[in-house]
Every structure is written in C-alpha cells, then in structure tokens.
VOFI-903868 format. One record per residue (C-alpha): x, y, z. Coordinates in steps of 0.2 Angstrom, whole numbers, padded with zeros to 4 digits, always signed. Layout:
XYZ ...
//
This chain:
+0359+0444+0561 +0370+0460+0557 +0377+0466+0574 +0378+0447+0579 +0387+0440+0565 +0401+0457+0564 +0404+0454+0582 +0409+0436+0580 +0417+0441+0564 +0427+0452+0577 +0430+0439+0588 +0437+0427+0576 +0448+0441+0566 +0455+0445+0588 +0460+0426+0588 +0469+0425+0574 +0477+0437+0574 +0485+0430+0594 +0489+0416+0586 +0497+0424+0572 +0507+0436+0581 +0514+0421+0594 +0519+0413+0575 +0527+0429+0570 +0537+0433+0585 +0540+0411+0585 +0550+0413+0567 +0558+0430+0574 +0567+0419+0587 +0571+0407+0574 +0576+0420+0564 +0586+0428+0578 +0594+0415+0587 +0594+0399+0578 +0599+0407+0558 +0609+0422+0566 +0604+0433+0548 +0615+0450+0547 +0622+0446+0564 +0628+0432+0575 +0623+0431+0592 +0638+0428+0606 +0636+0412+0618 +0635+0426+0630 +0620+0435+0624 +0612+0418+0618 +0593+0417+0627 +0582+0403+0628 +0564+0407+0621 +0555+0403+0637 +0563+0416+0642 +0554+0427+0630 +0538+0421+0634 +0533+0437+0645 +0536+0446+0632 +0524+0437+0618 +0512+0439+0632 +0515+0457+0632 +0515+0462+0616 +0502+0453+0609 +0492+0462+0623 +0497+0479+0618 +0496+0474+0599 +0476+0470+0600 +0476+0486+0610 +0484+0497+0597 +0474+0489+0585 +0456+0491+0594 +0462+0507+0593 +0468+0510+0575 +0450+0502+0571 +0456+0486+0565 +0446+0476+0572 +0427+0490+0568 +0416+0488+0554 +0421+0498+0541 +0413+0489+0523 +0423+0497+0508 +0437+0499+0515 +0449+0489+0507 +0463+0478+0509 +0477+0494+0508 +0467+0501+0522 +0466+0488+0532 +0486+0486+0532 +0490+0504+0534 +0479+0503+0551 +0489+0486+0553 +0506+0496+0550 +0500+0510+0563 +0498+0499+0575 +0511+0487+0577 +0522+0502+0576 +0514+0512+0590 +0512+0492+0600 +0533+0488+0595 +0538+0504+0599 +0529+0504+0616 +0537+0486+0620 +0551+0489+0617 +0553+0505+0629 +0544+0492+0644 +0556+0479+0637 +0573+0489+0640 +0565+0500+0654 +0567+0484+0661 +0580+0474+0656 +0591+0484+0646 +0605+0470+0638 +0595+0454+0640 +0584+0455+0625 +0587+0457+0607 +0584+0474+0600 +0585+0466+0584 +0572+0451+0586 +0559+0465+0588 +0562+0472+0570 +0560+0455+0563 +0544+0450+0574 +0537+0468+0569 +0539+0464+0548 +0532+0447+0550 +0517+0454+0560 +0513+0464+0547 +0518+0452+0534 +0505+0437+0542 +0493+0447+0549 +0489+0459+0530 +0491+0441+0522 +0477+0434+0535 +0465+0450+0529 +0467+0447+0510 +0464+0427+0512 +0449+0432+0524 +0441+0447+0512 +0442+0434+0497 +0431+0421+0508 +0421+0431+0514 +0420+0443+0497 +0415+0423+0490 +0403+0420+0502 +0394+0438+0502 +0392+0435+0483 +0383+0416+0488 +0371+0427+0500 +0380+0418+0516 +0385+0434+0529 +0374+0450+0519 +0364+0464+0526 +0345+0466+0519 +0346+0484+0517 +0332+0498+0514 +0334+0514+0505 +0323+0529+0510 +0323+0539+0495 +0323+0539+0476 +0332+0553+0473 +0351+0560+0466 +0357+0553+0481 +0347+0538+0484 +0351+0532+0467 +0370+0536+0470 +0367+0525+0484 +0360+0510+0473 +0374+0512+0459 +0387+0510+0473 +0380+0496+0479 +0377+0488+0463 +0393+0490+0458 +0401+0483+0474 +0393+0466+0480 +0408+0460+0489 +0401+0474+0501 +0388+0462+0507 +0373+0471+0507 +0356+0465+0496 +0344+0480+0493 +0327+0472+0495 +0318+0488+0489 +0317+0508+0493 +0303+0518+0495 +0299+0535+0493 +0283+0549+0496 +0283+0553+0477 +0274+0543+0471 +0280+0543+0454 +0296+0537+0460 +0290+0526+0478 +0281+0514+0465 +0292+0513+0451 +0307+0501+0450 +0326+0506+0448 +0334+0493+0439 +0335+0478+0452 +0328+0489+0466 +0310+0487+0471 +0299+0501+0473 +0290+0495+0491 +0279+0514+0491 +0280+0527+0502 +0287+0529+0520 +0271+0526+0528 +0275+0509+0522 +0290+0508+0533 +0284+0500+0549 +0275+0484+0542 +0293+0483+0528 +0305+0485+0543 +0294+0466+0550 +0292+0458+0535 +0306+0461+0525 +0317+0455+0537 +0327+0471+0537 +0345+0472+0543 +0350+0492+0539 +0340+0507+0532 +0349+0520+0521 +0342+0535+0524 +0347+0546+0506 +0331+0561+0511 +0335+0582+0506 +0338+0590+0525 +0321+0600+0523 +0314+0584+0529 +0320+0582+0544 +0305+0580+0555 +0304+0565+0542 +0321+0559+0547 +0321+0559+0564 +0304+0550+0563 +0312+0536+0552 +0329+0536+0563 +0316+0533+0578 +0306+0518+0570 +0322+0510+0568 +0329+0511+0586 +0312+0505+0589 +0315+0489+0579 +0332+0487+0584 +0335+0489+0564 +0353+0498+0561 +0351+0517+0552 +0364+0526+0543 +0362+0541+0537 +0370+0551+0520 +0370+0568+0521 +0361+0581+0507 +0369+0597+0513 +0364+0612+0505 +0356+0600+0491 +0373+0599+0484 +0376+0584+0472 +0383+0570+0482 +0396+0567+0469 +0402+0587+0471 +0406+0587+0490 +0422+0584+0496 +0425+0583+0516 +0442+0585+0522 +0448+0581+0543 +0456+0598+0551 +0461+0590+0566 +0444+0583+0570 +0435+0598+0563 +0426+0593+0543 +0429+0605+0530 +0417+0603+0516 +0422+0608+0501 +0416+0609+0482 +0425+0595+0469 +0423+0594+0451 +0410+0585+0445 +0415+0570+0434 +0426+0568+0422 +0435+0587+0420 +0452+0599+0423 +0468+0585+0427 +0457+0569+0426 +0453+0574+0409 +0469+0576+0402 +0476+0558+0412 +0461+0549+0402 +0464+0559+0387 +0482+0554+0385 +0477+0536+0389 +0465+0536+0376 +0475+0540+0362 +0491+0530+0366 +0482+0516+0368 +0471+0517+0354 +0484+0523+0344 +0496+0507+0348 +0480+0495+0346 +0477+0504+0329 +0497+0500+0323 +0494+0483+0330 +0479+0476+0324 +0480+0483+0307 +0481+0467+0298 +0468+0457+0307 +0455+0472+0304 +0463+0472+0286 +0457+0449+0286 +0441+0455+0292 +0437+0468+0280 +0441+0456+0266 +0428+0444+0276 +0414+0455+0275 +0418+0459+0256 +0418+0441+0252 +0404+0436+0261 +0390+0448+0257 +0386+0463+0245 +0388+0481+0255 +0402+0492+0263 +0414+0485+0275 +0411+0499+0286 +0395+0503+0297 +0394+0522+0299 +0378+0526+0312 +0373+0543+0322 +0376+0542+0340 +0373+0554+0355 +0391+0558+0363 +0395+0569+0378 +0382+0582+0382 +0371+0576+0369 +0380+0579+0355 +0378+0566+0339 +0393+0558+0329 +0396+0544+0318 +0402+0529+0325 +0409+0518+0313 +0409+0498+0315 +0412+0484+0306 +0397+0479+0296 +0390+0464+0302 +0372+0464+0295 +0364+0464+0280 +0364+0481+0268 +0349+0485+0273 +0349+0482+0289 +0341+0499+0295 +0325+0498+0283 +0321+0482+0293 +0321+0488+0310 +0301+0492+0310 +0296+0473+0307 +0309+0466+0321 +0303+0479+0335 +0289+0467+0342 +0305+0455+0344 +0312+0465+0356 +0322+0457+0371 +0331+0472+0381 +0321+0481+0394 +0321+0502+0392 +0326+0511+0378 +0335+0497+0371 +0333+0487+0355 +0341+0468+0357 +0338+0452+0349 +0349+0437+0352 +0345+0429+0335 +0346+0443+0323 +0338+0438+0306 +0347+0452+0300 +0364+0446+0303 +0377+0439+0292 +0389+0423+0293 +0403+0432+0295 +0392+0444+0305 +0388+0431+0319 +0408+0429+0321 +0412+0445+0323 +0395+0452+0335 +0400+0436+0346 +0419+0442+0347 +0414+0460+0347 +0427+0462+0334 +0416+0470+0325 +0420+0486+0337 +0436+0488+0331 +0434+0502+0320 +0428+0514+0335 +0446+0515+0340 +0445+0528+0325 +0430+0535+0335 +0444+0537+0352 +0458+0545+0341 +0444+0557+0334 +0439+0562+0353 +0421+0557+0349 +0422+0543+0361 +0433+0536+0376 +0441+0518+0377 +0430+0518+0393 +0415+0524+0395 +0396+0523+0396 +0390+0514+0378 +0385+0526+0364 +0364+0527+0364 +0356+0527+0347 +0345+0548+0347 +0330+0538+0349 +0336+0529+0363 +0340+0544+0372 +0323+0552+0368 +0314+0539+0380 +0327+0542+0396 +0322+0548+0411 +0331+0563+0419 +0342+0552+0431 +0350+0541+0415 +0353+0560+0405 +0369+0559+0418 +0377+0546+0406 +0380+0559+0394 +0391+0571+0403 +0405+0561+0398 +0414+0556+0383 +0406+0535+0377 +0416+0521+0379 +0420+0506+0369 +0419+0495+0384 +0410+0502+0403 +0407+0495+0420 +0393+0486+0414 +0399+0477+0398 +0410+0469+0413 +0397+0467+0423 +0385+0456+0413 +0384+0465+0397 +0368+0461+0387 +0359+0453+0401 +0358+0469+0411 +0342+0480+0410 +0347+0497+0406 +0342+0503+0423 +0355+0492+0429 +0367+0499+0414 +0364+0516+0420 +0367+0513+0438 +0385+0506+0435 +0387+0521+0421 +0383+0532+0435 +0396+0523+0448 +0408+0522+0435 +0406+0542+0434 +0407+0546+0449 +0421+0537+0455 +0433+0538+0440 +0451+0535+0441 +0465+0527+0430 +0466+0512+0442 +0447+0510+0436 +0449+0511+0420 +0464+0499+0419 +0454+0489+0429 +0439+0489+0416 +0449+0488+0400 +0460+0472+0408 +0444+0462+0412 +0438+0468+0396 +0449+0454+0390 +0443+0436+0394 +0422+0445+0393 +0426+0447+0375 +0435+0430+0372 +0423+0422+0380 +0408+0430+0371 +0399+0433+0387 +0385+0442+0386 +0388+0446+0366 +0375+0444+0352 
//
C-alpha cells in the first residue's frame, strides 16, 4: 500500500498543480491586460491570450521540473507546510527566471515582462494554499486510519523510544506502530505505552507476513551491524520499506547535531534539553506570564479561597512534596479540594486505582468536596502553582510533578522526565490528559524534551485553553 499510494499521491499533487499554474498565469493576464494595475498597457503592445499560450505550455513544463527538482513533489513526512512553500518559492523562481530568458531570447518586446511577476506571486499564492488544504485532508484522514504506514520498530532502546515519542506525538505523520521487538528480553516482551512488544528479531520474518508490515525502523547501536544488514536484507526480501536512524558513537540521539558542508555532514555535539539560551527564553517566559496571570486572577483565586472556607473545615491551601528537576523535592501548593484528611485516607482507596504505572487516579473520589468536584473538573484548583513558576520550582510547561513514591517505581527511561523543570500543563495534558497510561505520558514528556521551543510551548499553553474549559480528561 505505501509505495503505491505516495506515488498516486504524486501523481495527483503533479495535476494540480498544471491546473493551477494554467489558473495562475489565467488571472496574470487578467491582471495584466484586462485591469491594467500600476501600469496601463498601450493599444500597441496589447496581446491576445492565445497568443500566450506557448508560453503556459512552457512554463508549467519547466515549473514541474524545477519542482521535481526542488523535491516538491518526494516523500518527505514531517516536513511541514513552511517547507513545502520554501521548495515551492525555489522553484518558481529558478522556473520564472528561466522563462523569462527563453521568452525574450526570443521575442524580446512582444511579451509582458511584467505578467510574469504577477503569474510568479499567484503560483506561489495557489500552489502553498493547494498544500495546506491538501496536509489538513490528508492530516484528517491519516488520524481516521485511511492512507497510514504499519510500521516496525527494531529496538527498545534510547533511540527506539525516541522514535515512539516522535511518533506518538505526531499522528498527522501517518504512521501506526503495530509493535517493536527487541533481543533483550526484558524489554522485546515488555510494552511501551501503546507500543507492543512482538519479542525478539528472530520473530521478524513470520511479523513482516502477518502483520501486514509497510516500513521497519531500524533504532540498533552500530556494534550490531551484521544484525542490521541481516534485517535490511529481510526486508528487500519482502519488498517491506527500511529506514535506518543512526547510533553513532552511542551518542544520545537528542545530542547530535548534523550540519550540510556543501554535501559533506558535519556532526556535531548540541546541548541536551532544556539549558544555556533556551533556558533563559523559557525562564523569562515563565515569570512574565505567571506574574501577569497572578495580577490578573487575584480576585477570582481570592472567590475561590472563600469557597473552600465556607464549604469544609481545613486550609484553603494544599501544600504536598513533589520531585522537581533532577530529583529534587518541593512543595507544590494547590487549592485544596479534598477533605482534611485526605492523605490519612490514601491506604484504603489504593485497591480503587484506575491509572496504569506509578499513578494513583480515581474518577470518583470519595475524598473530594463540593466545591472540590468544581474546581478538580476546572483544574482551577491549580492556580496556586503559579507561585510554584515565580519560585523557579516549576515551569508553566513541562512534564507534571510526580509524587516521591511515584518516582520510586519508574524505570530508567521515565527518569529523563526529571531533567527539566515540571510543568503546570505538558504535551500530554493536551493530548488526552488523565486517559493516557503513563508510559504514553512519558513518551510525549520525552518529545516534548527533546524538541523544545517557544513556538511549542505557545503552542501548549494556547491549547491549554479550551482542554481545561471543557474539563477534558479532568477528575
């Protein structure tokens, strides 16, 4: 189904894009010759569009060209709209540029120099409009499981996982993980949030049949090699796709940088996470928008401290010890929206558990209060850990503070959610929030990690919003 459905996918990107640069160049006459914008044109010069006919011909040969050649038209998941229009840009530049030399090689006063500025703007205007409609259909689409690749990961490791969380984060990407597999056996049997655990390589034959499989991920160290070139055979073999994501040196994916000298790839080491200028951006983020939120919902957290008081005996404030960045506890304070003696009550409620991992959940809390039930469905009752961000114990986005004896039962892998500062919301409370699996919370803590920016933090804190006033998730 893969190499199939790309290549019509190509096909049909191809023919709309002819149609649309024959529309484009149709409103550049109009434009041109029929409004006359910025500049009149003389009976004398005045040309009939048959007469540029040739030339549509032309150019939108030379424009599927340069694009062919810019990669518009490959397979390239991920890369997003902005990079589809600046390949877009490149090429009807280099395919104007190059018709208008042939043009007025030719015939140097018979055309309009000017009709191919306006045909190269609304080329580029269409054609980028064309890709955002079509990555929203298909985006829709891959999300219905219409037009996906079944992939398989080979390996469990650093990598392999780093592999998952991307994924996991990104299912406009069209890929559906059936399962991975690995020769350790404590991790080839053991499953990763969502993510199967199918066994061990020597399981890779009968998978490849069964499962259907479109593309294999191959995430092994490069000691072994023989292994990989054994797996990258089986899979030419079954006409099954293999890409392969380089260990070097066992160097942490997220720490390599690869930079293009002229064709040549210079790798080079980054820093890891969250540190030195990124650091200071999300620092200063922190505190001016926690400081403005603080100014601005003073009196509503003043109403909801009178609520508590007037609606059950005990503080208005929950103060509870928290592991922060690099494991090192702090108070996080909340609005109290249980019962005093909440804590004391714990032991009898633990065979009521609903989260999966290290997690303590229940959806209807006997402990709870009335006003308690508003404010946990509203997460208002979070309010208070703006305190938390001003104090630098926590971030406005980040991975959610685990309670000590949560952190007691991770594994190695979810130990990476404490290398940087907590967060009042995170990838995952936007992602599902209370129905994920913490495996699943700690893959998209982990993507969030990895591939921080302000953009994404924006991004999270923005569809923050409607999550929380729609209680999604939230009890």
């Amino acid at each position: 189904m893969s190499t199939r459905y790309h290549r019509l996918l190509s096909w049909i990107t191809a023919l709309v894009d002819i149609l649309l640069i024959n529309l484009a160049f149709g409103l550049a006459y109009g434009i041109r010759y029929e409004l006359q914008w910025f500049k009149a044109v003389e009976d004398a010069y005045y040309v009939s569009y048959e007469a540029y006919l040739p030339v549509v011909v032309l150019l939108t040969i030379i424009l599927l060209i340069a694009f062919k050649v810019e990669g518009v038209y490959d397979r390239r998941r991920g890369q997003g709209w902005l990079g589809e229009v600046y390949a877009i840009l490149n090429g009807t530049t280099t395919g104007i540029m190059v018709m208008v030399f042939i043009t007025f090689f030719l015939q140097p006063l018979y055309y309009s120099r000017l009709i191919f500025v306006y045909a190269a703007v609304l080329i580029i205007v269409l054609l980028s409009l064309a890709r955002l409609v079509r990555g929203m259909v298909i985006n829709r689409l891959r999300r219905l499981g219409l037009g996906v690749d079944r992939v398989l990961i080979v390996g469990a490791g650093e990598v392999g996982r780093s592999i998952m969380a991307n994924l996991m984060a990104q299912p406009g990407l069209g890929y559906e993980v059936v399962g991975f597999v690995d020769d350790n056996p404590d991790k080839g049997h053991r499953d990763v949030g969502p993510f199967k655990g199918l066994g061990s390589t020597d399981q890779l034959p009968n998978l490849l049949k069964e499962l259907a499989i479109d593309e294999v991920i191959i995430t092994l160290p490069w000691m072994y090699h023989r292994k990989i070139m054994s797996i990258l055979s089986l899979c030419e073999q079954h006409n099954v796709r293999a890409r392969l994501v380089p260990d070097l040196f066992q160097m942490r994916l997220s720490k390599v940088e690869i930079e293009n000298l002229n064709g040549i790839p210079i790798l080079s080491m980054r820093d890891q996470g969250i540190s030195g200028w990124k650091y200071v951006v999300k620092r200063a983020m922190d505190i001016l928008v926690a400081g403005v939120a603080l100014l601005l919902l003073s009196p509503l957290m003043a109403l909801i401290a009178l609520a508590i008081k007037l609606d059950s005996p005990g503080p208005v404030l929950f103060a509870q010890t928290r592991v922060g960045k690099d494991g090192r506890p702090f108070t996080m304070l909340k609005f109290r929206s249980m019962v005093a003696d909440a804590e004391s009550r714990l032991a009898e409620l633990e065979d009521r558990n609903e989260a999966v991992g290290p997690l303590f959940k229940i959806r209807d809390d006997p402990r709870r209060t009335r006003v308690g039930r508003f404010l946990r469905r509203t997460s208002l009752d979070e309010l208070p850990q703006l305190i938390n961000v001003l104090r630098g114990d926590m971030s406005l986005v980040g991975p959610r503070p685990p309670l000590p004896r949560e952190v007691e039962q991770y594994q190695p892998w979810h130990r990476r959610r404490l290398s940087v500062r907590p967060g009042m919301t995170g990838l995952p409370q936007v992602s599902g929030r209370s129905n994920l699996t913490f495996d699943e919370m700690a893959l998209l803590d982990l993507y969030y990690i990895q591939n921080w920016s302000p953009t994404l933090d924006l991004m999270i804190l923005l569809r923050t919003i409607p999550h929380v006033l729609l209680g999604e998730g939230a009890y």
